[in-house]
NUKEMI-847070 format. One record per residue (C-alpha): residue number from 0; residue in one letter; x, y, z negated. Coordinates in Angstrom, 2 decimals. Example, Ala and Ser with C-alpha at 12.3 -4.5 7.8 and 13.67 -1.06 7.14 Angstrom:
REM residues 2
   n res      px      py      pz
   0   A   12.30   -4.50   -7.80
   1   S   13.67   -1.06   -7.14
***
This chain:
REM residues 388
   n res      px      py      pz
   0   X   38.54   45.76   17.09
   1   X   35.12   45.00   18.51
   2   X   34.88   42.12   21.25
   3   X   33.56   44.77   23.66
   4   X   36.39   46.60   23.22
   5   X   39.34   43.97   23.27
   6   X   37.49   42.96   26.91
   7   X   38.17   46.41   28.03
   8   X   41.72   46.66   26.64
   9   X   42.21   43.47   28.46
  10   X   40.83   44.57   31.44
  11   X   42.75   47.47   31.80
  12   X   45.97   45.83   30.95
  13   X   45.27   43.47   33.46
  14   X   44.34   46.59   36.42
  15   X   47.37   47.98   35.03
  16   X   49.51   44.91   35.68
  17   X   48.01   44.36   39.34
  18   X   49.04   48.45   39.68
  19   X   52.51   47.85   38.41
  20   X   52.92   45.28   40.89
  21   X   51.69   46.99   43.71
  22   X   53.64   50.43   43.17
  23   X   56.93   51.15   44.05
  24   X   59.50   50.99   41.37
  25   X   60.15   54.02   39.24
  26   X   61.81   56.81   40.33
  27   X   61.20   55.83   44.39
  28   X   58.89   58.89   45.00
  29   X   59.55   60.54   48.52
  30   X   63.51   60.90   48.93
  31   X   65.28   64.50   48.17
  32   X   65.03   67.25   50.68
  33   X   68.54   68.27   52.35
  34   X   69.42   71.13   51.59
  35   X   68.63   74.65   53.60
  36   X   70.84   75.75   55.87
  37   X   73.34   78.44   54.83
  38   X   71.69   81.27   56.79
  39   X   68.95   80.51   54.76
  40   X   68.12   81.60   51.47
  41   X   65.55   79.99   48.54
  42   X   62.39   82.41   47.58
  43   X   61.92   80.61   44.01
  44   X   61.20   83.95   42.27
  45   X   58.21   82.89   41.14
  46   X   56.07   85.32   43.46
  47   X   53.72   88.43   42.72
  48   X   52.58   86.53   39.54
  49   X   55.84   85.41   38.25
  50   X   55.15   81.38   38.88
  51   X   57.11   79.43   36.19
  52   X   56.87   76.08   37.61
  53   X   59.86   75.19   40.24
  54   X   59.68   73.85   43.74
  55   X   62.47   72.28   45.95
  56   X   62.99   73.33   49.09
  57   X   65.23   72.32   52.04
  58   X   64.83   70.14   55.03
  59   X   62.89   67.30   55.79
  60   X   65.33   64.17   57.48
  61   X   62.45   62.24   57.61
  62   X   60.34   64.13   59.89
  63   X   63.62   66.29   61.99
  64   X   64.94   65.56   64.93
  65   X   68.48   66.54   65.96
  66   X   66.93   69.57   68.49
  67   X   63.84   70.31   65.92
  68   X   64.45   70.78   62.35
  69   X   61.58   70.53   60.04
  70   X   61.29   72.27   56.46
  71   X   59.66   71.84   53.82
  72   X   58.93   73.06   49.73
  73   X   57.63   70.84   47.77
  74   X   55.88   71.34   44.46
  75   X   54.98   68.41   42.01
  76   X   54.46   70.33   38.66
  77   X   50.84   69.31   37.71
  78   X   51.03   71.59   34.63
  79   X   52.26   74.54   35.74
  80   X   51.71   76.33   39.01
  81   X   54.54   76.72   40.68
  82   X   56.10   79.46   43.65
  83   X   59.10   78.50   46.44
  84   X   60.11   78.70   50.11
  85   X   63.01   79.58   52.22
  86   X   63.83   82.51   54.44
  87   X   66.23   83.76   56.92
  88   X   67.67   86.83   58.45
  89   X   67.79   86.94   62.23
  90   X   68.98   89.78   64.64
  91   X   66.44   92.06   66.04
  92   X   67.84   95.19   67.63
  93   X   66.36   93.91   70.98
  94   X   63.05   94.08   69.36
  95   X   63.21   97.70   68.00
  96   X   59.61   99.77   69.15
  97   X   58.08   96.96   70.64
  98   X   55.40   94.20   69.81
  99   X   56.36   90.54   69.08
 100   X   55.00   87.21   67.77
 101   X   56.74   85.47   65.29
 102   X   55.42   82.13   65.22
 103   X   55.82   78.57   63.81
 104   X   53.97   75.03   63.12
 105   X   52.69   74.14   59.84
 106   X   51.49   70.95   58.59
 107   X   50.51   70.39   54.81
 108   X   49.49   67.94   51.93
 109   X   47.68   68.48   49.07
 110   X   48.01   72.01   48.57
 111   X   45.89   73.12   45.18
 112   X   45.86   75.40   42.32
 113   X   47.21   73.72   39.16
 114   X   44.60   73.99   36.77
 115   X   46.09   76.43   33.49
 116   X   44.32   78.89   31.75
 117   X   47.56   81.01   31.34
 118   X   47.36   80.96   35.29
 119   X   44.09   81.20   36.23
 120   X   44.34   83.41   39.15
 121   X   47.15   81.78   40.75
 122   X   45.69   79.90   44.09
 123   X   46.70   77.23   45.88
 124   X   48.03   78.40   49.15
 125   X   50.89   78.42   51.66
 126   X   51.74   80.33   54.73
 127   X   54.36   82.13   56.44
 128   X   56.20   84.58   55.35
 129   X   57.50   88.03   57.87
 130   X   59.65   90.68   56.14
 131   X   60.43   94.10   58.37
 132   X   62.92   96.37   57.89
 133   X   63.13   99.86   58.14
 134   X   65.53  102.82   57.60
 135   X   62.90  104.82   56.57
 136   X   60.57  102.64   55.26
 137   X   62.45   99.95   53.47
 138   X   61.33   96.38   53.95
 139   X   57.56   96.00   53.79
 140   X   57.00   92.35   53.88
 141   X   53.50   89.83   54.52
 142   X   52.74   86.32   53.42
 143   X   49.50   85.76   55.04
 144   X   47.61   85.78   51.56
 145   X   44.36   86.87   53.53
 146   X   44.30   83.59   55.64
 147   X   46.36   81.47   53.96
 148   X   46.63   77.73   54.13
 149   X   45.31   74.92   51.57
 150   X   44.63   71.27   50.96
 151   X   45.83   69.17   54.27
 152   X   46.07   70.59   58.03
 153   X   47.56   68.69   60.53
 154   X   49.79   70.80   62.77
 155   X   49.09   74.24   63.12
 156   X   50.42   77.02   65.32
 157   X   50.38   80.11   62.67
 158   X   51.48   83.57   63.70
 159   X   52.14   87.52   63.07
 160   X   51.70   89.96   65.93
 161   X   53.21   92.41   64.95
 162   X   54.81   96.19   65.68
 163   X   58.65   96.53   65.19
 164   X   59.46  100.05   64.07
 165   X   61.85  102.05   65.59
 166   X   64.30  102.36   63.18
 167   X   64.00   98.28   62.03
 168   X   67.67   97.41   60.13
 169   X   66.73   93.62   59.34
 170   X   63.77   91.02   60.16
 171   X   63.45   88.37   57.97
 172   X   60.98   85.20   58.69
 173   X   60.19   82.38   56.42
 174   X   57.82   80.21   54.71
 175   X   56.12   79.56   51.00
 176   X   53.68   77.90   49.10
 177   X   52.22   78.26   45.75
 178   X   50.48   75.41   43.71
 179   X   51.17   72.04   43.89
 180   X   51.51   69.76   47.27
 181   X   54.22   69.79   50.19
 182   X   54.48   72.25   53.01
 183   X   56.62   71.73   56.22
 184   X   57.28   73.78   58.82
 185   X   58.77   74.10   62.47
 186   X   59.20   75.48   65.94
 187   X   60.13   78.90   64.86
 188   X   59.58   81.21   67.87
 189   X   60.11   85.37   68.08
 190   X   58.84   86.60   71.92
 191   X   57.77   89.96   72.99
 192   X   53.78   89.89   73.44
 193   X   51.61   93.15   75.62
 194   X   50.48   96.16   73.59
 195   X   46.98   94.40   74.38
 196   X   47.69   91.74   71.60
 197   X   46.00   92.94   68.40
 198   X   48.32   93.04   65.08
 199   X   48.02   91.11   62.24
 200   X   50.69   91.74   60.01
 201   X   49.54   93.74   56.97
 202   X   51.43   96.67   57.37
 203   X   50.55   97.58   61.16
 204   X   46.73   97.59   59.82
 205   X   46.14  101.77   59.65
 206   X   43.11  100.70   57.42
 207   X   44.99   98.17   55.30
 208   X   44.01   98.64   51.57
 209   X   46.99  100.51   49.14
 210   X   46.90   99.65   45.39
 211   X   45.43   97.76   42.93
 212   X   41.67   96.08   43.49
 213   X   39.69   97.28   40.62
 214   X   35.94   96.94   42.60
 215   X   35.33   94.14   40.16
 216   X   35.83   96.17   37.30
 217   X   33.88   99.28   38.67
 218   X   30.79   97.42   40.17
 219   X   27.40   98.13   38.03
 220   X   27.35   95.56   35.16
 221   X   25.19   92.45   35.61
 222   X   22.64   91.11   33.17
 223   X   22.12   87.57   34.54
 224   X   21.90   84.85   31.92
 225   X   24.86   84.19   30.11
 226   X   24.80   81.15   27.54
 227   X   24.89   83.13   24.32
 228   X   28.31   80.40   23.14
 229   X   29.95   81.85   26.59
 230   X   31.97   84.74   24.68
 231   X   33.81   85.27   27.81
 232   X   33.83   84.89   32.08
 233   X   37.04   84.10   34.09
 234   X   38.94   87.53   34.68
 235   X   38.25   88.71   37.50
 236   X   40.10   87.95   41.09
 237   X   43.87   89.28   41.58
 238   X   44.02   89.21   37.40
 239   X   46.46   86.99   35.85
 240   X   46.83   85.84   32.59
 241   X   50.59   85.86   31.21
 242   X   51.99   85.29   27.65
 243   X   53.60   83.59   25.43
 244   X   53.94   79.58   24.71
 245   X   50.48   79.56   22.70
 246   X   48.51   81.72   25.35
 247   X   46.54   79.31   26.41
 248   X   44.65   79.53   23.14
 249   X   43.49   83.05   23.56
 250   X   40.52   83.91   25.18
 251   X   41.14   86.51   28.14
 252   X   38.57   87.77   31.18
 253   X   35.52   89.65   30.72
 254   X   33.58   90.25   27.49
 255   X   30.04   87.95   28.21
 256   X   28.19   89.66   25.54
 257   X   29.03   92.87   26.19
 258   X   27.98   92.37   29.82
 259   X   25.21   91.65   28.33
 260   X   24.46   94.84   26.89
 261   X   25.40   96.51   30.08
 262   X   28.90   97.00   30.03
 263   X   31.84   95.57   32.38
 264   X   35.18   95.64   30.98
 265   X   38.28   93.33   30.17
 266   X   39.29   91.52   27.38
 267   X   41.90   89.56   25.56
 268   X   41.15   87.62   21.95
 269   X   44.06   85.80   20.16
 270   X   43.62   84.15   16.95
 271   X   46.66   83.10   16.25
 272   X   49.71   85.76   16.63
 273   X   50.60   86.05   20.43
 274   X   51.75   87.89   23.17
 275   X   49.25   88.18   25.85
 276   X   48.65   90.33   28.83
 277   X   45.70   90.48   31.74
 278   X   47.69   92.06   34.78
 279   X   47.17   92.59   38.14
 280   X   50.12   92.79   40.57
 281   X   49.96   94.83   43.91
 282   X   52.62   96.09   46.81
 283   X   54.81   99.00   45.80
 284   X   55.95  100.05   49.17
 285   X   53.25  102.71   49.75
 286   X   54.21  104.89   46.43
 287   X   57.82  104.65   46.56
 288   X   58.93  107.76   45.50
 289   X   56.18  108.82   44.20
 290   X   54.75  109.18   40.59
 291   X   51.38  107.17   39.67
 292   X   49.02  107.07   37.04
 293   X   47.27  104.03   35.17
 294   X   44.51  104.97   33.33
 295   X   41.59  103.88   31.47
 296   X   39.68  103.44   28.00
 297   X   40.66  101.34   25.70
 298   X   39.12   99.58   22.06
 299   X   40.84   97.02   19.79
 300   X   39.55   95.53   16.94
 301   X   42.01   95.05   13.61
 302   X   45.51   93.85   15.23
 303   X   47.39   91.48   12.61
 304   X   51.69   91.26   13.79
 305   X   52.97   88.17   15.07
 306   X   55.25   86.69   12.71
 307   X   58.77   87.15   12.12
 308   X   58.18   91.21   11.56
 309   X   57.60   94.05   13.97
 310   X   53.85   95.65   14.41
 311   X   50.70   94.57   15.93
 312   X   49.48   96.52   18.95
 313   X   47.46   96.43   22.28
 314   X   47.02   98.78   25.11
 315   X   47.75   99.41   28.34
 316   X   50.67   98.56   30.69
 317   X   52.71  100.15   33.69
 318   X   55.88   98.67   35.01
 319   X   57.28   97.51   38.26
 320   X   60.01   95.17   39.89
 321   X   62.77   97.08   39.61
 322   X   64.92   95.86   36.93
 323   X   66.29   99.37   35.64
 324   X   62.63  100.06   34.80
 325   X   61.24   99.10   31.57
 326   X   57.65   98.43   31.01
 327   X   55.31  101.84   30.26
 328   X   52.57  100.82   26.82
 329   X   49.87  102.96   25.85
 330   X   48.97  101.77   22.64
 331   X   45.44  102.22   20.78
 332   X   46.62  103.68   17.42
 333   X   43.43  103.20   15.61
 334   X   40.98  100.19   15.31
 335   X   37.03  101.21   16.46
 336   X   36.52  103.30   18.74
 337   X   37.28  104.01   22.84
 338   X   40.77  105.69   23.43
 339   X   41.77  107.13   26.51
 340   X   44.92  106.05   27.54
 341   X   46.97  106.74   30.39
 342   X   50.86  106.03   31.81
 343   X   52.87  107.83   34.52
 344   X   55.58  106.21   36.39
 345   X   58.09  107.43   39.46
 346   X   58.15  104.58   41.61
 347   X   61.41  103.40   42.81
 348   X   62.38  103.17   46.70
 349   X   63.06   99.74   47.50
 350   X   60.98   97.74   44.29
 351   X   58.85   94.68   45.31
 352   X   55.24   95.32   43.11
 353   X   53.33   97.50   40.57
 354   X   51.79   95.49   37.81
 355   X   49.25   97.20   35.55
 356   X   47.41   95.44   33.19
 357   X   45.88   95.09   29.53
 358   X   47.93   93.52   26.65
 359   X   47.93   92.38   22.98
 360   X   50.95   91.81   20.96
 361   X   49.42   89.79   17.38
 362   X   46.34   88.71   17.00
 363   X   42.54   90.10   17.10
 364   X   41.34   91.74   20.60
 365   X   41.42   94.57   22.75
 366   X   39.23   95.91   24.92
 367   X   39.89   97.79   28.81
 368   X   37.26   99.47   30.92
 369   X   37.27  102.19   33.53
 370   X   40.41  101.71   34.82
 371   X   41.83  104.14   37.23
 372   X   45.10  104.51   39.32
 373   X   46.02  106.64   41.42
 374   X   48.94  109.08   42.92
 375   X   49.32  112.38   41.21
 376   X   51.43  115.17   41.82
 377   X   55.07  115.33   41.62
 378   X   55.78  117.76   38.66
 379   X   53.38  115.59   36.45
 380   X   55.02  114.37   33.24
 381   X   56.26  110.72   33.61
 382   X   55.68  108.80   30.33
 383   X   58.92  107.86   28.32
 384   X   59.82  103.92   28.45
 385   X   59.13  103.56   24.80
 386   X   55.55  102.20   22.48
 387   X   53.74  104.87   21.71
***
């Protein structure tokens, strides 16, 4: 070892010493949350892109009073991105047809996005979180993802204004955060506000947006420089990357070069044998009962099968929450050229989110563009839950 070398290894044993000294002891990070009450119930899920990282969630004894309990999730992963929160079901037959404001103070800490390629969509963010019942309706539910909170607020007044139907069986209100960081919240308040108070909760919106968001996908193509060693750009927003252990290897967003040449469209390359799938993920409350369509144009190059047997394939996906369902493929059957593919699905009443998406099983790449969906008539062929 060089002598400039053993004074840095000595210097940084020493900083490290000084640091040791300083810190706490092992093991004394902030103490345990209590646990949630028992009205309450844990939203550890994962959310709409299936989080795998966990949070804990509970109350915070540090910060509570006996008259004002404060709660909290907290999320320390720093690898994976994780989802949690807490909600509760209170009574609300006294609000039925009229406007309220459910309301509550929020404070946070270090709220971020856990940088993972897998993930790369997944935000940092926390807010709270207002789920409405409805006989008719089912429960159509709103986490504030359009004005959500991140990095470190002091104490906030956040809010939902918003129209109780008629017919409301259940309202449920609650909190979340997604990322890494802490989140606490208190002061819940529900109070009847004048018709004059505008709405904010997504579902009161008449001009609130149904469905997938595909304007990144559809916008004219873009010839700006690209370095020529950038094979590919970030997917683009509301797309999540989701796979197997070794996803992180492949490559997944937009083709760069053939952006270049004029053409917008998405893409997933694996070299090694993986399971890998671009998807977005999107509110299924306005199609229940309905049948949809997912469609779009599809090329894959040569697809070799992960190991272990089975076949190589890529194509497009269809699926939603409800756990009878299975997941719709339309697979490419040849390598070259663009194949139209499309899948049909009867939504069930009552199921959380639609996820679409592109996906590779092996490796080699596939290729998605002109992606469609949209609701189609009621006596059109739904597509069998089995590859193609």
């Amino acid at each position: 070892m060089c002598f400039s070398a053993r004074i840095l290894l000595a210097t940084l044993l020493a900083t490290t010493a000084v640091l040791a000294e300083e810190s706490p002891p092992a093991g004394s990070g902030p103490p345990p949350l209590d646990p949630l009450p028992q009205n309450w119930s844990d939203m550890g899920g994962g959310g709409p892109l299936a989080m795998p990282g966990k949070c804990e969630m509970g109350i915070d004894s540090q910060k509570s009073t006996a008259d004002s309990p404060v709660y909290s999730v907290r999320c320390t992963n720093q690898d994976l991105p994780s989802f949690g929160g807490g909600r509760y079901t209170m009574q609300s037959a006294q609000y039925r047809g009229k406007r309220i404001r459910v309301s509550a103070s929020l404070m946070a800490s270090g709220i971020e996005a856990v940088p993972n390629p897998q993930y790369s969509g997944a935000a940092g963010e926390a807010g709270l979180w207002l789920g409405v019942g409805s006989t008719r309706g089912g429960m159509r539910s709103d986490r504030m993802e359009n004005r959500a909170i991140k990095g470190t607020i002091g104490w906030e007044t956040r809010d939902f204004i918003v129209d109780v139907p008629d017919d409301n069986n259940r309202l449920m209100i609650g909190f979340w955060m997604q990322g890494k960081g802490q989140l606490w919240v208190r002061d819940f308040k529900v109070e009847e506000v004048p018709a004059t108070v505008p709405v904010n909760f997504f579902w009161n919106d008449p001009q609130h947006p149904a469905g997938p968001d595909l304007a990144l996908l559809t916008a004219a193509p873009t010839t700006t420089a690209t370095p020529a060693n950038n094979n590919f750009l970030p997917p683009p927003e509301k797309w999540a990357v989701v796979g197997g252990q070794s996803v992180a290897l492949c490559d997944t967003g937009i083709d760069a070069q053939l952006l270049k040449a004029g053409q917008r469209n998405l893409s997933i390359s694996c070299g090694v044998p993986e399971t890998a799938t671009l998807r977005q993920a999107f509110e299924a409350a306005p199609y229940w009962g309905k049948r949809v369509r997912f469609s779009g144009w599809v090329r894959a190059g040569t697809i070799q099968p992960p190991p272990g047997g089975g076949t190589g394939d890529a194509g497009l996906i269809l699926t939603n929450t409800d756990t009878k369902s299975g997941v719709l493929h339309a697979n490419v059957n040849d390598p070259g050229g663009w194949q139209y593919r499309e899948l049909v699905l009867q939504v069930p009443r009552n199921s959380t989110w639609i996820l679409i998406g592109l996906t590779l099983n092996g490796s080699g790449q596939v290729w998605g563009r002109d992606f469609k969906f949209e609701e189609v008539p009621a006596d059109t062929p739904v597509t069998p839950f089995t590859i193609q």
